[in-house]
C-alpha positions in Angstrom: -39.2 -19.2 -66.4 -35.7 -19.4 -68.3 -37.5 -21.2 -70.8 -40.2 -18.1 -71.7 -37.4 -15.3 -71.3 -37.0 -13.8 -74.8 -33.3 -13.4 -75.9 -33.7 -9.1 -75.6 -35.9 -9.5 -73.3 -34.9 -7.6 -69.2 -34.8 -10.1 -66.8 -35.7 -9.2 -62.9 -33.7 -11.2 -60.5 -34.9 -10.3 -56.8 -32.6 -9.5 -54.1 -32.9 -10.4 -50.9 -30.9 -9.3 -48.0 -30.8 -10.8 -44.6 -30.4 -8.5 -41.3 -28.8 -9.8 -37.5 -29.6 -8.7 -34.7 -27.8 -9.4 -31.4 -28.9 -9.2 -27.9 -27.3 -10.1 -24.7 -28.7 -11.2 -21.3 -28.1 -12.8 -18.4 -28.2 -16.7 -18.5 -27.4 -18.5 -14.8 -25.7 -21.3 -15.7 -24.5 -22.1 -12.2 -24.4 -21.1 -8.8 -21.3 -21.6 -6.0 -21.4 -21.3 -2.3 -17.9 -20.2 -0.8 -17.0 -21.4 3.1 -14.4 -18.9 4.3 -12.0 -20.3 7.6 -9.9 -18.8 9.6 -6.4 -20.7 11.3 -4.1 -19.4 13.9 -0.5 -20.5 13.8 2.3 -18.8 15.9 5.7 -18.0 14.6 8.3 -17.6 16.7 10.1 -14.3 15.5 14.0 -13.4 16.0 15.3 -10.2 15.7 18.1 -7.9 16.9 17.0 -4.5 17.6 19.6 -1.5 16.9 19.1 1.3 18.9 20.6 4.5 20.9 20.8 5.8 24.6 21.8 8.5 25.6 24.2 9.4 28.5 24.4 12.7 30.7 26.9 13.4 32.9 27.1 16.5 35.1 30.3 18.0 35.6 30.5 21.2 38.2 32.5 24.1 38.0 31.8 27.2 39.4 33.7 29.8 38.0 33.0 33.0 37.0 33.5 34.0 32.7 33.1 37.0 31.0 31.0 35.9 28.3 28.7 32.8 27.3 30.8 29.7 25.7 29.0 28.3 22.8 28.4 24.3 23.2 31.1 22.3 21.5 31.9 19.1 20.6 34.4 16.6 22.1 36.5 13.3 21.5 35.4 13.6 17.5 31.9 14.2 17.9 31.5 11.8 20.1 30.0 14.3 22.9 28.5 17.0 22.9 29.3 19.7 25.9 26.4 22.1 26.9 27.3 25.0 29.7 25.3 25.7 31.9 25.3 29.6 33.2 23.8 30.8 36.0 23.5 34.9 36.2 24.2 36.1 39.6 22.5 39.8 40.5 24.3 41.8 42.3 25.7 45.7 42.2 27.0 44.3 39.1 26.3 41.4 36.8 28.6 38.1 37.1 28.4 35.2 34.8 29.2 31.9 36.6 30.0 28.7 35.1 28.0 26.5 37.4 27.9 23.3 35.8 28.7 21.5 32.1 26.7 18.4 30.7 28.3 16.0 29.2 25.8 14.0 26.7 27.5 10.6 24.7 25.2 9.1 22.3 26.0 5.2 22.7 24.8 2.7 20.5 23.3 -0.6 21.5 22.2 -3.6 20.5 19.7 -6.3 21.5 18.1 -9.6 20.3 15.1 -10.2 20.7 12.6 -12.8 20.4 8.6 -12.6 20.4 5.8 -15.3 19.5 3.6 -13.6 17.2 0.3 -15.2 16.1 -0.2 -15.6 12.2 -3.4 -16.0 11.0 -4.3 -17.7 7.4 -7.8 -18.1 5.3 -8.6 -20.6 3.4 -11.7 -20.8 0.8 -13.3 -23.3 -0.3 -15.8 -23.6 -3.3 -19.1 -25.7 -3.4 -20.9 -25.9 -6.6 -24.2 -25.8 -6.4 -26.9 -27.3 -8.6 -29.1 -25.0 -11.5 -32.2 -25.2 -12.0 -31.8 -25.6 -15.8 -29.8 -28.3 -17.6 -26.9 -27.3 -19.5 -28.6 -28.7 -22.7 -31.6 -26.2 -22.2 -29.2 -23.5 -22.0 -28.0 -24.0 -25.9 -32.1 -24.0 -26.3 -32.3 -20.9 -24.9 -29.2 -19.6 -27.5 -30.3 -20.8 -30.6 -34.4 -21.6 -30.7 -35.9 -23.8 -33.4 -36.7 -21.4 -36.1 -32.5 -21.1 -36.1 -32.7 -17.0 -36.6 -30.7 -16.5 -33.2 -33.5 -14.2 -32.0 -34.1 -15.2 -28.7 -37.8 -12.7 -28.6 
């Protein structure tokens, strides 16, 4: 062909393009059983436990006021002093102081210690054989014509 090409002469030179095409499936290579177990171990847990009680004393009194004392609050906070009234009917109205409660908040402590049962899994994998060979699976990929079209 070079050899008959005249020196003005138009030379065609074809072009040729190539296309790809990718496609994706699934491909088992490989399946795994997993064994789930279960163990119990106790643990022996220590802890101290802060809390609060409460303590109510009744103090009585029994005196008559003219009006309604408001609760208050004694030895810094420390107690807290509710009256008690008790109205009295009669041709006239009397207020009487019957009683006061006393309420201190006291803090406590305690240790305590518990056996608690801890539970732990544990996994483990089994592999488990495919029904094709790894070297069939590169087959699969790339066919004999080399294109990469798996169809």
């Amino acid at each position: 062909m070079v050899g008959d090409v005249k020196a003005d002469a138009e030379v065609v030179v074809p072009l040729v393009e190539e296309h790809l095409t990718i496609a994706r499936r699934l491909v088992e290579i490989g399946r795994v059983r997993v064994h789930l177990s279960t163990a119990t171990e106790d643990a022996l847990v220590r802890e101290t436990l802060r809390g609060e009680r409460l303590e109510v004393k009744r103090v009585a009194l029994g005196h008559e006021v003219a009006t309604a004392p408001a609760a208050q609050d004694e030895e810094d906070g420390a107690v807290l002093v509710v009256p008690m009234l008790e109205g009295i009917l009669m041709v006239g109205r009397r207020l009487v102081f019957k009683e006061k409660l006393r309420i201190r908040c006291i803090a406590t402590t305690r240790t305590v210690e518990e056996t608690i049962p801890l539970r732990r899994q544990m996994a483990s994998v089994e592999r488990l054989s495919t029904a094709a060979p790894a070297s069939s699976l590169e087959a699969q990929i790339r066919p004999e014509g080399g294109t990469g079209d798996p169809t």
